[in-house]
BAROLUM-172309 format. One line per field, with one value per atom (N, C-alpha, C): atom name; residue in one letter; residue number from 1; x, y, z. Coordinates in nm, 4 decimals. Atoms other than C-alpha are relative to their C-alpha. Example, Ala and Ser with C-alpha at 12.3 -4.5 7.8 and 13.67 -1.06 7.14 Angstrom:
<nodes>
atomo: (N  CA  C  N  CA  C)
residuo: (A  A  A  S  S  S)
num: (1  1  1  2  2  2)
X: (0.0890  1.2300  0.0900  -0.0820  1.3670  -0.0770)
Y: (-0.1190  -0.4500  0.1200  -0.1190  -0.1060  0.1090)
Z: (0.0000  0.7800  0.0000  -0.0060  0.7140  0.0730)
</nodes>
This chain:
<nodes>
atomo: (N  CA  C  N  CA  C  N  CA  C  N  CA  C  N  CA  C  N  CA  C  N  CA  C  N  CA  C  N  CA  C  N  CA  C  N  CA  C  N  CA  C  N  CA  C  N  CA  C  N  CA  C  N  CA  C  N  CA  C  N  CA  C  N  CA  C  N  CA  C  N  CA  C  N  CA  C  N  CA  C  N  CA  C  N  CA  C  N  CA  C  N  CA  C  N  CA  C  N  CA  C  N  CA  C  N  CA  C  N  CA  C  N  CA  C  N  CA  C  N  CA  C  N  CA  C  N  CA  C  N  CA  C  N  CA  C  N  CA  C  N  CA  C  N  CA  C  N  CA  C  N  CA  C  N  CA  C  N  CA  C  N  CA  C  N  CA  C  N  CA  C  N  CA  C  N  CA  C  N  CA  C  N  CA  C  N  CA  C  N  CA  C  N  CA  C  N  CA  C  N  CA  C  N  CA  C  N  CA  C  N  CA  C  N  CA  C  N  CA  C  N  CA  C  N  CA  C  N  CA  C  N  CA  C  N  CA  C  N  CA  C  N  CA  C  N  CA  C  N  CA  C  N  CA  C  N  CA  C  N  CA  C  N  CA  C  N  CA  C  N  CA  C  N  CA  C  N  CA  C  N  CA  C  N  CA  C  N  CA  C  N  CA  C  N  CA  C  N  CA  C  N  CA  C  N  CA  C  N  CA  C  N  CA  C  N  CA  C  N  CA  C  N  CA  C  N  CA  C  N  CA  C  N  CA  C  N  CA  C  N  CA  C  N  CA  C  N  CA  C  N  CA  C  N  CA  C  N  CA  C  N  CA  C  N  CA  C  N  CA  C  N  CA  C  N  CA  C  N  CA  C  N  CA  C  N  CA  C  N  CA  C  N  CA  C  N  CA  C  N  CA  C  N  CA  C  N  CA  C  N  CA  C  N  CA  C  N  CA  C  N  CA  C  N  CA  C  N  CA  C  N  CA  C  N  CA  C  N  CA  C  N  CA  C  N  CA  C  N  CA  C  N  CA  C  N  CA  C  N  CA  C  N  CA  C  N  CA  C  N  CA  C  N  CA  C  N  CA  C  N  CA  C  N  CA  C  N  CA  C  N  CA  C  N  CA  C  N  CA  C  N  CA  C  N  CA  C  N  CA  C  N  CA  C  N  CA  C  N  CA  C  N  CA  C  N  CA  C  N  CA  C  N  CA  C  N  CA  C  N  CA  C  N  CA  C  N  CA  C  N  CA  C  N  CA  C  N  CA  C  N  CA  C  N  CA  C  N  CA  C  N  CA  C  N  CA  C  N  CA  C  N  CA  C  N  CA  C  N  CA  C  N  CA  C  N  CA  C  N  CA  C  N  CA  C  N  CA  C  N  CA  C  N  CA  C  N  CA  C  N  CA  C  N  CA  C  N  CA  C  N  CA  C  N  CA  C  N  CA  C  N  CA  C  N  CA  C  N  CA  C  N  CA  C  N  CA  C  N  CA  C  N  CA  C  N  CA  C  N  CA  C  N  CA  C)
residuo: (X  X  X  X  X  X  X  X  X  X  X  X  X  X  X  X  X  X  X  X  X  X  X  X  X  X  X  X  X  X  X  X  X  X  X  X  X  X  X  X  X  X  X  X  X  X  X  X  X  X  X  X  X  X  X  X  X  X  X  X  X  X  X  X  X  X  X  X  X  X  X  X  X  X  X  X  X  X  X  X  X  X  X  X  X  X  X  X  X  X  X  X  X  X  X  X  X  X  X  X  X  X  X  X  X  X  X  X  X  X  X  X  X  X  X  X  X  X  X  X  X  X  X  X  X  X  X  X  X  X  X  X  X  X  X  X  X  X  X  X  X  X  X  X  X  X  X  X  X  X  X  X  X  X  X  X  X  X  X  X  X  X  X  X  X  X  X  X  X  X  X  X  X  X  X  X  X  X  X  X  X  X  X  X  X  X  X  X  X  X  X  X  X  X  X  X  X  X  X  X  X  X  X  X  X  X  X  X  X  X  X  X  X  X  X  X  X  X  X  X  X  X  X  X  X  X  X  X  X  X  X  X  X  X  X  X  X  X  X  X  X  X  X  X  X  X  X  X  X  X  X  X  X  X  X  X  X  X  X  X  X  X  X  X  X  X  X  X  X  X  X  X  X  X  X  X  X  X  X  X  X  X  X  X  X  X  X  X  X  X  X  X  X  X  X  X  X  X  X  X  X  X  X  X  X  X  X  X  X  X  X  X  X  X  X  X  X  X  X  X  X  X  X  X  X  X  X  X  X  X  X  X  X  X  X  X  X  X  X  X  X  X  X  X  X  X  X  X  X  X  X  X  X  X  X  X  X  X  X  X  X  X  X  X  X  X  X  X  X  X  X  X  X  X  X  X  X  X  X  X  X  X  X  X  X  X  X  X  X  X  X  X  X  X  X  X  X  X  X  X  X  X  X  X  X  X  X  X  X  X  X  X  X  X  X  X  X  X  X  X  X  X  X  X  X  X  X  X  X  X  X  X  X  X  X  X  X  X  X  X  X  X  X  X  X  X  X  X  X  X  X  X  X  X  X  X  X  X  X  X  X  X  X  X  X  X  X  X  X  X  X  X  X  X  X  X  X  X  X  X  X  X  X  X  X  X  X  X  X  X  X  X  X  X  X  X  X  X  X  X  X  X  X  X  X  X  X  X  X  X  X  X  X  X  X  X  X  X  X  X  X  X  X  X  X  X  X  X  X  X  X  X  X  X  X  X  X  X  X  X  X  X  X  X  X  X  X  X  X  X  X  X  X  X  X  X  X  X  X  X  X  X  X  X  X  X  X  X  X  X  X  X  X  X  X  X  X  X  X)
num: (1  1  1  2  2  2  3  3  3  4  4  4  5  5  5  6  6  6  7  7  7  8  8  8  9  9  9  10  10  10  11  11  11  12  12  12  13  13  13  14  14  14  15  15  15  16  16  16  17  17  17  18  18  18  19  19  19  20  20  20  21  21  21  22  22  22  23  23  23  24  24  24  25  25  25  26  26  26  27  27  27  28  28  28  29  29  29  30  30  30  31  31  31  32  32  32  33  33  33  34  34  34  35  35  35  36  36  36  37  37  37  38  38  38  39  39  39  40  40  40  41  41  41  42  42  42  43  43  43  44  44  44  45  45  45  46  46  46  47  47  47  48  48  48  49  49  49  50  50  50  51  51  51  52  52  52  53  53  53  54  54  54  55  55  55  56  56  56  57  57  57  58  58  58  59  59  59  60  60  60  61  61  61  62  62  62  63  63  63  64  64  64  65  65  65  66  66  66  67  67  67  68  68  68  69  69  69  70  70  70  71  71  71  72  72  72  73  73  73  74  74  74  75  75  75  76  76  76  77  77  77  78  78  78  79  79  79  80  80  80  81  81  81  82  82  82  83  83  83  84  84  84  85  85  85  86  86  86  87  87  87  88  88  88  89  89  89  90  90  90  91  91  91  92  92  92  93  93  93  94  94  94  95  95  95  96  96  96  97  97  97  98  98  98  99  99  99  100  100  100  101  101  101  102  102  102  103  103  103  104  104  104  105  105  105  106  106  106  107  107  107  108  108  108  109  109  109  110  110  110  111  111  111  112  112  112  113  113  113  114  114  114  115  115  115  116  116  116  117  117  117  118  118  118  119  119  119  120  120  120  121  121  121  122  122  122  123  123  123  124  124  124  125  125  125  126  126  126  127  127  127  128  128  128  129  129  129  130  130  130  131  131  131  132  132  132  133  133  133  134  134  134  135  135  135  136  136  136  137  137  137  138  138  138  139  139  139  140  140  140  141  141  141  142  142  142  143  143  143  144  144  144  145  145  145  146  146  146  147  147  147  148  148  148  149  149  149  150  150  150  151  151  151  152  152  152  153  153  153  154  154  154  155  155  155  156  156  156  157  157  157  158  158  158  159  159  159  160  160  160  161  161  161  162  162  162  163  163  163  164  164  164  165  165  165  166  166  166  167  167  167  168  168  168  169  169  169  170  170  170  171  171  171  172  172  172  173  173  173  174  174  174  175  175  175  176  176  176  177  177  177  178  178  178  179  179  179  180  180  180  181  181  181  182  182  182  183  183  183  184  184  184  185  185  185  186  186  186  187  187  187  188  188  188  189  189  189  190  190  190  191  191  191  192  192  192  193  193  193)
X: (0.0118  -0.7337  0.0820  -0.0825  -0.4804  -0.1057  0.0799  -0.6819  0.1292  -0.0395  -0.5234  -0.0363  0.0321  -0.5459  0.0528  -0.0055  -0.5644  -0.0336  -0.0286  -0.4905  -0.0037  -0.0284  -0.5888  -0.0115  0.0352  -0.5509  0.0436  0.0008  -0.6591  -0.1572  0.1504  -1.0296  -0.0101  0.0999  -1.1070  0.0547  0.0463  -1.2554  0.1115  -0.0825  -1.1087  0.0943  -0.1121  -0.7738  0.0838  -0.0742  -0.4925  0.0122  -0.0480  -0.4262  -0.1622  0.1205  -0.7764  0.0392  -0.0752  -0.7000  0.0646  -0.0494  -0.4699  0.0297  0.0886  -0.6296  -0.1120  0.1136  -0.9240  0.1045  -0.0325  -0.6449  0.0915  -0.0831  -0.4478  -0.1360  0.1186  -0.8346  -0.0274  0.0812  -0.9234  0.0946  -0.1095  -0.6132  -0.0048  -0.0472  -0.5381  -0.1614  0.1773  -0.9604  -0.0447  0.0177  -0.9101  0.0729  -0.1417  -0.6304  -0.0787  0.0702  -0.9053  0.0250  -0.0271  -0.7617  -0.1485  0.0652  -0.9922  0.0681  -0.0371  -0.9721  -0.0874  0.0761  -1.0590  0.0848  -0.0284  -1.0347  -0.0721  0.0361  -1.0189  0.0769  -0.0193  -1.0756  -0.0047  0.0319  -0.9758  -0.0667  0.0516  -1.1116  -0.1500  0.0840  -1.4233  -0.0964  0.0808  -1.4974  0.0229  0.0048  -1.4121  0.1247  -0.0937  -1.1238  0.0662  -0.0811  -0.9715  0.1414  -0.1461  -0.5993  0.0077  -0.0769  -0.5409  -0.0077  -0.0758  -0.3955  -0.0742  0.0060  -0.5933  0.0709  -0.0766  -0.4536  -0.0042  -0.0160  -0.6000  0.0125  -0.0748  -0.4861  0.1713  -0.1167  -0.1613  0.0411  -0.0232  -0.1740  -0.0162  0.0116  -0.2703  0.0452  -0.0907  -0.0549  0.0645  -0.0214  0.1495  -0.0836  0.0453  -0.1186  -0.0686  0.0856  -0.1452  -0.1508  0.1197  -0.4626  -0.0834  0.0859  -0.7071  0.0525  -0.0746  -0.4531  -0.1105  0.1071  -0.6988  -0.1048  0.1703  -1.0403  -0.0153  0.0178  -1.0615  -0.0261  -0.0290  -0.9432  0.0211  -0.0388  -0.9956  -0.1046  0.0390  -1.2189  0.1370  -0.1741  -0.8867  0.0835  -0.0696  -0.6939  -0.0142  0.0590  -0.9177  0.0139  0.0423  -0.9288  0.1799  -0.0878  -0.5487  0.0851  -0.0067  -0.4806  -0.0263  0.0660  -0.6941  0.0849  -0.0459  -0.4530  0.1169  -0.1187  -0.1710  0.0719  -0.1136  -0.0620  -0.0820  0.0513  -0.0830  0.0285  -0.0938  -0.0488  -0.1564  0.0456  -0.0790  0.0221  -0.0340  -0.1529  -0.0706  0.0227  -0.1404  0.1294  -0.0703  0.0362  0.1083  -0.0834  0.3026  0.0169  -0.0017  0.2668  0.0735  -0.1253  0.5399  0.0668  -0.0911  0.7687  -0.0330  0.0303  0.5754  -0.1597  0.1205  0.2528  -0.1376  0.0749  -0.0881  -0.0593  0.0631  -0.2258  -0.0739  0.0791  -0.4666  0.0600  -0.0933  -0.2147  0.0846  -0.0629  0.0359  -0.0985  0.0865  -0.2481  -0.0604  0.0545  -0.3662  0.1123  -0.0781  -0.0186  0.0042  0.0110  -0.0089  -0.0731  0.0596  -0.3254  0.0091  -0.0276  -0.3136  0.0839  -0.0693  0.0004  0.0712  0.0488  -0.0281  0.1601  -0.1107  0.2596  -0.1243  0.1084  0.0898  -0.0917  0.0146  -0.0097  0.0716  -0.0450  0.2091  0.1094  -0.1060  0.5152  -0.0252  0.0235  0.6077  0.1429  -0.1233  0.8581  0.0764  -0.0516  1.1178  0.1240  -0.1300  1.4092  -0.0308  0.0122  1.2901  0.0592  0.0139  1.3599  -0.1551  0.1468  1.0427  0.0459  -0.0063  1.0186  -0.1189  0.0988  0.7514  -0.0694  0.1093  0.4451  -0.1238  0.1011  0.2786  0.0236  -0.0858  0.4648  -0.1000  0.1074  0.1102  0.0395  0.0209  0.1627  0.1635  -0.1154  0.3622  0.0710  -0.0273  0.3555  -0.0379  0.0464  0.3971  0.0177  -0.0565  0.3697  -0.0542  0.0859  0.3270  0.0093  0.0032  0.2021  -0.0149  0.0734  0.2301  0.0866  -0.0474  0.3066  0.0889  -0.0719  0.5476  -0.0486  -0.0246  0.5020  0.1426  -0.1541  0.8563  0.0718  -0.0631  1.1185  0.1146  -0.0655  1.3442  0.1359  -0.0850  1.5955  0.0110  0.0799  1.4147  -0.0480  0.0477  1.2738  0.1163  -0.0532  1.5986  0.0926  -0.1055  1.7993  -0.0896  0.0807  1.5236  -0.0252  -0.0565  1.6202  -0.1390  0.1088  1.2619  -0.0463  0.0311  1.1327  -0.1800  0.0961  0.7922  0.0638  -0.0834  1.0404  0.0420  -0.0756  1.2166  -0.0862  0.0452  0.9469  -0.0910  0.0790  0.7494  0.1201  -0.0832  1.0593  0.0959  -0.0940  1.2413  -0.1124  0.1381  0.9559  -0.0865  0.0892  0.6724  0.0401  -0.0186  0.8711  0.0870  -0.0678  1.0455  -0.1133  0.1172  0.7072  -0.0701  0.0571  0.5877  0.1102  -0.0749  0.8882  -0.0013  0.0339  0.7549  0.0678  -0.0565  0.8599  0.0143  0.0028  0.7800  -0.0490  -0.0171  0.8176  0.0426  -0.0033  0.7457  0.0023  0.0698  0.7229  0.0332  -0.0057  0.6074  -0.0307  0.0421  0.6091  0.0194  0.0314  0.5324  0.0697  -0.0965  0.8186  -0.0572  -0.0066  0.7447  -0.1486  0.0940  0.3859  -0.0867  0.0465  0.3229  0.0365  -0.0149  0.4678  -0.0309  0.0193  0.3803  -0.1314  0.1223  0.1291  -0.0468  0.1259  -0.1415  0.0842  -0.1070  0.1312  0.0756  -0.1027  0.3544  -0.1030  0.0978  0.0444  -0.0638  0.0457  -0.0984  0.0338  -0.0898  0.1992  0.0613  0.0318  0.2055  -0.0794  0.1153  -0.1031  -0.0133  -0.0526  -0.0273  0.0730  -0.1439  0.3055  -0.1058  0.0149  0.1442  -0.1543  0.1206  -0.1608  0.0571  -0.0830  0.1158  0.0374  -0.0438  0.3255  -0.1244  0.1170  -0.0409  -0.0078  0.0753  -0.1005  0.1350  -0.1361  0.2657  0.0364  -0.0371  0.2484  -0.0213)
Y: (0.1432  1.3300  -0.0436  0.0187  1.0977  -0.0578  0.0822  0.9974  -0.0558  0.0508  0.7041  -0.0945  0.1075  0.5177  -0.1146  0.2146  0.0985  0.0153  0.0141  0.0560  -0.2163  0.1284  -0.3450  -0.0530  0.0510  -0.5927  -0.1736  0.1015  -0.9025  -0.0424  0.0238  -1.1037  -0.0630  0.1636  -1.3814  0.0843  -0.0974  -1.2544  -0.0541  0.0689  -1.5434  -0.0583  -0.0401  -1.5055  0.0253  -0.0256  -1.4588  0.1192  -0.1525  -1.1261  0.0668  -0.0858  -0.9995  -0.0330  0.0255  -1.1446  0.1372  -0.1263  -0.8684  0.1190  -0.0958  -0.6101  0.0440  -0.0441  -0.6395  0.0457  -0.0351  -0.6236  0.1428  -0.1558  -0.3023  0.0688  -0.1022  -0.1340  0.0306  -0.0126  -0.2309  0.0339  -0.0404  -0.1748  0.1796  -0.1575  0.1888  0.0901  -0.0335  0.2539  -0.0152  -0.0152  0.1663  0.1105  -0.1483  0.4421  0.0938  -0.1018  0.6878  0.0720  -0.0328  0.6909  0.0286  0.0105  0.7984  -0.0706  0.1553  0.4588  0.0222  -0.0014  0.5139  -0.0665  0.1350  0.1564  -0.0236  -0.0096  0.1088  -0.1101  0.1369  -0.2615  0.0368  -0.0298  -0.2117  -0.0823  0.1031  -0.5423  0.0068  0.0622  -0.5437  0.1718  -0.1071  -0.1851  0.0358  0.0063  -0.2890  0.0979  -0.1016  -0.0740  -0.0598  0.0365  -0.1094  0.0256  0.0236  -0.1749  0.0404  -0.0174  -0.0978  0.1376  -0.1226  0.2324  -0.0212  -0.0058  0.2829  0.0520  -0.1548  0.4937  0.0471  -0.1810  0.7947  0.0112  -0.0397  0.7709  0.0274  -0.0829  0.7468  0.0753  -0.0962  0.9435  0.1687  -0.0974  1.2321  -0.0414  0.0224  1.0863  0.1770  -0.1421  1.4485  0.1039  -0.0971  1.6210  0.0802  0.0114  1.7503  0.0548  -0.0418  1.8337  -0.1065  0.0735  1.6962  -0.2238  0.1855  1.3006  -0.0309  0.0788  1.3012  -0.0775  -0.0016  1.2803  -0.1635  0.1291  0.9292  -0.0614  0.0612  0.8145  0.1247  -0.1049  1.1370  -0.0068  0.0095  1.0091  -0.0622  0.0511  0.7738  0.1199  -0.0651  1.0754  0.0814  -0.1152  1.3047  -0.0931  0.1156  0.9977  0.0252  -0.0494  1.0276  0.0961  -0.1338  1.3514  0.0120  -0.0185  1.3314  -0.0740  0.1435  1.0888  0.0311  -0.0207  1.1559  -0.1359  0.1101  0.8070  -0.1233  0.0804  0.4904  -0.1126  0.1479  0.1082  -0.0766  0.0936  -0.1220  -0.1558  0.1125  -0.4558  -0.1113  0.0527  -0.7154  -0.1354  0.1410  -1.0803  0.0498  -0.0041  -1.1007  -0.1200  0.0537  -1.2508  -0.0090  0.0002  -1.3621  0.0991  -0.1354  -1.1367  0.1070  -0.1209  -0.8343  -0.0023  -0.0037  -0.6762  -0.0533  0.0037  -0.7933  0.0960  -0.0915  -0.6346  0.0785  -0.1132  -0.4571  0.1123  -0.0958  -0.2883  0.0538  -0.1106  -0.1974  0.0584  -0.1289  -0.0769  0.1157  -0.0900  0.1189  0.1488  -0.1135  0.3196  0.0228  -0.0094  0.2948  0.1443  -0.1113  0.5149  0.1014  -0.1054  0.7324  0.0401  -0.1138  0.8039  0.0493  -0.0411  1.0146  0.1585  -0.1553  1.3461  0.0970  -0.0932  1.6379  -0.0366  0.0319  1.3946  -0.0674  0.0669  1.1608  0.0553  -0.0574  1.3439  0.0990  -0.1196  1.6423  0.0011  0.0238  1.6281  0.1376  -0.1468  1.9120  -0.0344  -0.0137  1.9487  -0.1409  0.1523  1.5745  -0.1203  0.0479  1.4940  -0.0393  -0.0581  1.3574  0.0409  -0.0752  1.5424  -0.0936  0.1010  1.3774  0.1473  -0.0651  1.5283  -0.0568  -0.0190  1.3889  -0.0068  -0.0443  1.4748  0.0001  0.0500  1.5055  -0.1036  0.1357  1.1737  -0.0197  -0.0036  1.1296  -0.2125  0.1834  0.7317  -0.0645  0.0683  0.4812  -0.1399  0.0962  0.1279  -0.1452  0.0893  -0.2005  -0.1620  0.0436  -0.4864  -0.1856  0.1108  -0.8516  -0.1286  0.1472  -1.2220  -0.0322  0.0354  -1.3905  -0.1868  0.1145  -1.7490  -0.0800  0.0544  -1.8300  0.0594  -0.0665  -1.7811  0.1290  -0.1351  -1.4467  -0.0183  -0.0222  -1.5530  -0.0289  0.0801  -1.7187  0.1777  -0.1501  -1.3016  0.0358  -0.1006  -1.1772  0.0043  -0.0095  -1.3682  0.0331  -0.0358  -1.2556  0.1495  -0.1546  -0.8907  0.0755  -0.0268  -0.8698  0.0923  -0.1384  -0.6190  0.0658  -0.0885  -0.4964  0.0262  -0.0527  -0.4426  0.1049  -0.1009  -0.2224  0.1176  -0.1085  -0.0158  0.0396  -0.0821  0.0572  0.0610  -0.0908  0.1371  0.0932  -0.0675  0.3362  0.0452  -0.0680  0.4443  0.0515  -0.0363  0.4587  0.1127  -0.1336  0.6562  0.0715  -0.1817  0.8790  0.0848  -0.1059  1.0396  0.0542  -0.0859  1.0723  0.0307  -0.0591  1.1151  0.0127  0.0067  0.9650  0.0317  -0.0008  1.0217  -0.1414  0.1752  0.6510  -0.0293  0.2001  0.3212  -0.0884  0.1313  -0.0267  -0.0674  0.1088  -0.3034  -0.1530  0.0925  -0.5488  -0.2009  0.0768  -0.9247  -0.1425  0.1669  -1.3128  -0.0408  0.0889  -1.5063  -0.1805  0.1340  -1.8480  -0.0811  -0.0057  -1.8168  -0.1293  0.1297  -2.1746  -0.0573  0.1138  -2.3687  0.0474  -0.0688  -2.1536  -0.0436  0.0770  -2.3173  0.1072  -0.1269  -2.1663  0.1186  -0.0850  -2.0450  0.1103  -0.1036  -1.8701  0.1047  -0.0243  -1.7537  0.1778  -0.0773  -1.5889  0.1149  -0.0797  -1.4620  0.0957  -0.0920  -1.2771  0.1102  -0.0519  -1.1541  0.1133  -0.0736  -1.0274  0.1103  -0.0795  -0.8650  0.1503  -0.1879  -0.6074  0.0806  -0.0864  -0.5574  0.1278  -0.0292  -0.4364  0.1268  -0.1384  -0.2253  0.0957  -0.1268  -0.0518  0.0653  -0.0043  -0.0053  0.1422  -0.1629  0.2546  0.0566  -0.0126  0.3014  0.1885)
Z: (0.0169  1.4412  -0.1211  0.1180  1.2091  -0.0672  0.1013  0.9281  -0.1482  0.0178  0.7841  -0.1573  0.1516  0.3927  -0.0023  0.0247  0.4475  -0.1985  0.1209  0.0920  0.0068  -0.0395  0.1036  -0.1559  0.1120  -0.2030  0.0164  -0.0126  -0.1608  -0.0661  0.0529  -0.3466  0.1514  -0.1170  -0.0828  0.1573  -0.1106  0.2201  0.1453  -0.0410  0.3589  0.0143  0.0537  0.3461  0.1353  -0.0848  0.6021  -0.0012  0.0346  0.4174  0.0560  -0.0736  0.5172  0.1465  -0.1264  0.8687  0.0676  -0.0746  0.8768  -0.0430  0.0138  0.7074  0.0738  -0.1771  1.0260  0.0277  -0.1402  1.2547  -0.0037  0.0064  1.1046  0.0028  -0.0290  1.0764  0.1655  -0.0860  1.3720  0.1250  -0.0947  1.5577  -0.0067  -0.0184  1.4328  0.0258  -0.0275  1.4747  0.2074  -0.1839  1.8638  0.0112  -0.0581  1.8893  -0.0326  0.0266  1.7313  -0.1034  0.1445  1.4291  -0.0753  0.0766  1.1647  -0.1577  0.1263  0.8744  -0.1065  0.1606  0.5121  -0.0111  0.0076  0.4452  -0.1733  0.1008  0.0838  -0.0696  -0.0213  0.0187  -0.1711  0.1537  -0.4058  -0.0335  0.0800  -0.4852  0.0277  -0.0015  -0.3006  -0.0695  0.0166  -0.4287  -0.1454  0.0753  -0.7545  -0.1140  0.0612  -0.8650  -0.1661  0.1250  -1.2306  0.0185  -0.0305  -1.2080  -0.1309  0.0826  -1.5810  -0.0576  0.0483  -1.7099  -0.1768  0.1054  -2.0071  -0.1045  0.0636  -2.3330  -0.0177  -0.0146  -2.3172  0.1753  -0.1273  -1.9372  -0.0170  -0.0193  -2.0369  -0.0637  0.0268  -2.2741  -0.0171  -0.0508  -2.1051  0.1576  -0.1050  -1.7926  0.0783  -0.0550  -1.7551  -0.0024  -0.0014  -1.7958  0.1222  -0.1336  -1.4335  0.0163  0.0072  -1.3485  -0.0788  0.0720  -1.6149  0.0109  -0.0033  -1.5614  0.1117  -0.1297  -1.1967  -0.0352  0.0104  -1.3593  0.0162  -0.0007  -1.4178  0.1326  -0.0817  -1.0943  0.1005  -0.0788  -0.9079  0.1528  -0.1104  -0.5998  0.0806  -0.0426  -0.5356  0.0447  -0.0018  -0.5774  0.1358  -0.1568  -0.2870  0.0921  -0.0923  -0.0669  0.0363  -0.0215  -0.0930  0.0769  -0.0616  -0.0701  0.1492  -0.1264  0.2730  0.1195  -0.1073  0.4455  0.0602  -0.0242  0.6762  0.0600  -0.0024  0.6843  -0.0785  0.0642  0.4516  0.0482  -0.0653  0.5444  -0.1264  0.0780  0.2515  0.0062  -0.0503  0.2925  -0.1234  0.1514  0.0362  -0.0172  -0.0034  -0.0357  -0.1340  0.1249  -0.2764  -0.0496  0.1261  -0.5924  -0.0869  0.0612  -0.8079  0.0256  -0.0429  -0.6198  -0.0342  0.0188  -0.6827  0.0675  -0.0360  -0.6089  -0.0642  0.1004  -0.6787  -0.0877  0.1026  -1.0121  0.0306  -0.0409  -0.8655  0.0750  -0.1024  -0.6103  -0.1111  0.0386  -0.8441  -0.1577  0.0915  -1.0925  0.0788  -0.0825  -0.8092  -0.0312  0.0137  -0.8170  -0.1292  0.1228  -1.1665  -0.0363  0.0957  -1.2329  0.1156  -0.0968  -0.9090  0.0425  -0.0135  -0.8310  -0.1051  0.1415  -1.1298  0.0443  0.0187  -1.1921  0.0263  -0.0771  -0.9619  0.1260  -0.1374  -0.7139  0.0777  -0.0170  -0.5948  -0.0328  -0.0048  -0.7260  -0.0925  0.1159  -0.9529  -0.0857  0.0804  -1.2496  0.0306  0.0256  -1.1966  -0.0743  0.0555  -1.4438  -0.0576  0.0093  -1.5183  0.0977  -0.1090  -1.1721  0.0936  -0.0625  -0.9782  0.1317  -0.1546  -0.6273  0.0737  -0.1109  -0.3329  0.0237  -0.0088  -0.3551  0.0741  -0.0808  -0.0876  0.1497  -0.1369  0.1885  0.1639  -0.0436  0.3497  0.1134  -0.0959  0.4832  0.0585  -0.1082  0.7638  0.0762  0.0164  0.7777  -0.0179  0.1357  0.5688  0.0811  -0.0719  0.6601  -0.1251  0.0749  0.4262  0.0932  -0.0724  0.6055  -0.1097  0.1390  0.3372  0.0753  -0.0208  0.3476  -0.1059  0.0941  0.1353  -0.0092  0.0467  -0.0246  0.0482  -0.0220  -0.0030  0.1097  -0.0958  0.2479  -0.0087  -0.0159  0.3329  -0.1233  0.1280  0.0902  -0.1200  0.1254  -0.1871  0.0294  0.0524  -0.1748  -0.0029  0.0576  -0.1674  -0.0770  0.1441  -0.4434  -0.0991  0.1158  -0.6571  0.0160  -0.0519  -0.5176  0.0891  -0.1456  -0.2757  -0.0670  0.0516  -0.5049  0.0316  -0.0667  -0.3039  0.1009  -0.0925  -0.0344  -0.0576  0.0107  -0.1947  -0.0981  0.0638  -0.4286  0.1682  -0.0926  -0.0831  0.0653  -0.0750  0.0863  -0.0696  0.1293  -0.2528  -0.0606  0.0808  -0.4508  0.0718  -0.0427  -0.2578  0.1310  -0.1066  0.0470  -0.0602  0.0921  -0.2050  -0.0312  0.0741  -0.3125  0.1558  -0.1342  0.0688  0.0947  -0.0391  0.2474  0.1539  -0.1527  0.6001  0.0545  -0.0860  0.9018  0.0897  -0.0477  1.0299  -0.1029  0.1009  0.8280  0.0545  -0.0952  0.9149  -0.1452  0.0701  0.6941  0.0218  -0.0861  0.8396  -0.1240  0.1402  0.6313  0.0862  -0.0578  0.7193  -0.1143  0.0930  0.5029  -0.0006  0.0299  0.4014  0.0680  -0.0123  0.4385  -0.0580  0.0661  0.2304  0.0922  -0.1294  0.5623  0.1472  -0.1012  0.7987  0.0757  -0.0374  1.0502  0.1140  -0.0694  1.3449  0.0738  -0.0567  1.5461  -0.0436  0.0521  1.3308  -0.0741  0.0520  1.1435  0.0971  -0.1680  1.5404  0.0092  -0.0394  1.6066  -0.0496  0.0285  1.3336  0.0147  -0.0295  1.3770  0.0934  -0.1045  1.6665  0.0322  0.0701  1.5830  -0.0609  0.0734  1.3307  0.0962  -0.0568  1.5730  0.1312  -0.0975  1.8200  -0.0437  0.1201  1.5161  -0.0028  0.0346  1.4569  0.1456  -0.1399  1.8487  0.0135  -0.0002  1.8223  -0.1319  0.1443  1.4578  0.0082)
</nodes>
C-alpha cells in the first residue's frame, strides 16, 4: 500500500485551500492509498527554528528530537502532496517552518564534501497542490519562487519519480466556475497521481 504525507497549511477551515486539501485526501484515500494527513495548523505545529535547534542543526541524529514525530511520519511516506496558498510569493510560515525544522541534515538530505545529496529518496512522488492571489505573470516577474523551491529544492532532496504542481493563478478574481474547475482538475491529478 502507498502511504502518502498531505502536508496541508492553511488556519480557516473554510477556505478554498481546505476545499482542496478534502479533495487530494479524499481522492488519493478512494485509490486505497493509505493518508497521513497532517493538517500543521490544526495540530498546532511550531514553524520557528529555535537556537538551540539551530544550533545543534548538523548535529545528525540528536537535530530530530525536537521535531522527531514529524520526522517518523516522514520517513514513513512514499509520496508527498503539499497543499497550501501562497503568500507574498512564498510559502505560508508555518509551511516553510515546517521544512525549516524537519528537513533537518540526515533527513531530508546529507552534507557530503559540503554538497547536500537527497536523502529521502523514499518518496517516489511529489506533488504541490496551491492557489495564487495574483495572476501567472504577476508570479513570474517576481521569479514564482514556491514554484521553483518545490520543484528545485524540495525535488532535489527526494528525487521523485512523478511531479505535478498543480496551482489556481489569480485566485482574487477567480469566480464559482473557475474555482470548480479547479477543483476538479487536482481531484483528477490525485485519481493518476
Amino acid at each position: 500500500m502507498t502511504r502518502a504525507l498531505v502536508l496541508f497549511a492553511h488556519p480557516c477551515p473554510e477556505s478554498f485551500s481546505s476545499a482542496l486539501h478534502s479533495r487530494v485526501v479524499d481522492s488519493l484515500s478512494a485509490r486505497g492509498w493509505e493518508v497521513d494527513d497532517c493538517d500543521l495548523n490544526a495540530e498546532g505545529f511550531s514553524p520557528v527554528l529555535t537556537e538551540a535547534e539551530r544550533r545543534g542543526y548538523h548535529e545528525v541524529g540528536p537535530n530530530i528530537e525536537p521535531v522527531r514525530g514529524y520526522v517518523e511520519r516522514l520517513r514513513a511516506a512514499d509520496a508527498m502532496v503539499m497543499v497550501f496558498p501562497v503568500w507574498n510569493f512564498g510559502y505560508p510560515a508555518i509551511l516553510k517552518g515546517f521544512l525549516d525544522r524537519v528537513f533537518l541534515p540526515g533527513v531530508s538530505f546529507k552534507l557530503v564534501d559540503g554538497k547536500v545529496r537527497p536523502n529521502l529518496t523514499h518518496i517516489r512522488k511529489l506533488a504541490a497542490v496551491t492557489t495564487y492571489g495574483g495572476t501567472r505573470v504577476r508570479a513570474l516577474l517576481a521569479g514564482d519562487p514556491p514554484r521553483h523551491c518545490v520543484k528545485r529544492a524540495v525535488w532535489h532532496v527526494c528525487r521523485p519519480d512523478s511531479m505535478k504542481y498543480l496551482a489556481l493563478y489569480d485566485m482574487n478574481r477567480a469566480d464559482d466556475a473557475r474555482r470548480g474547475a479547479f477543483l476538479s482538475k487536482v481531484g483528477r491529478e490525485m485519481e493518476t497521481f
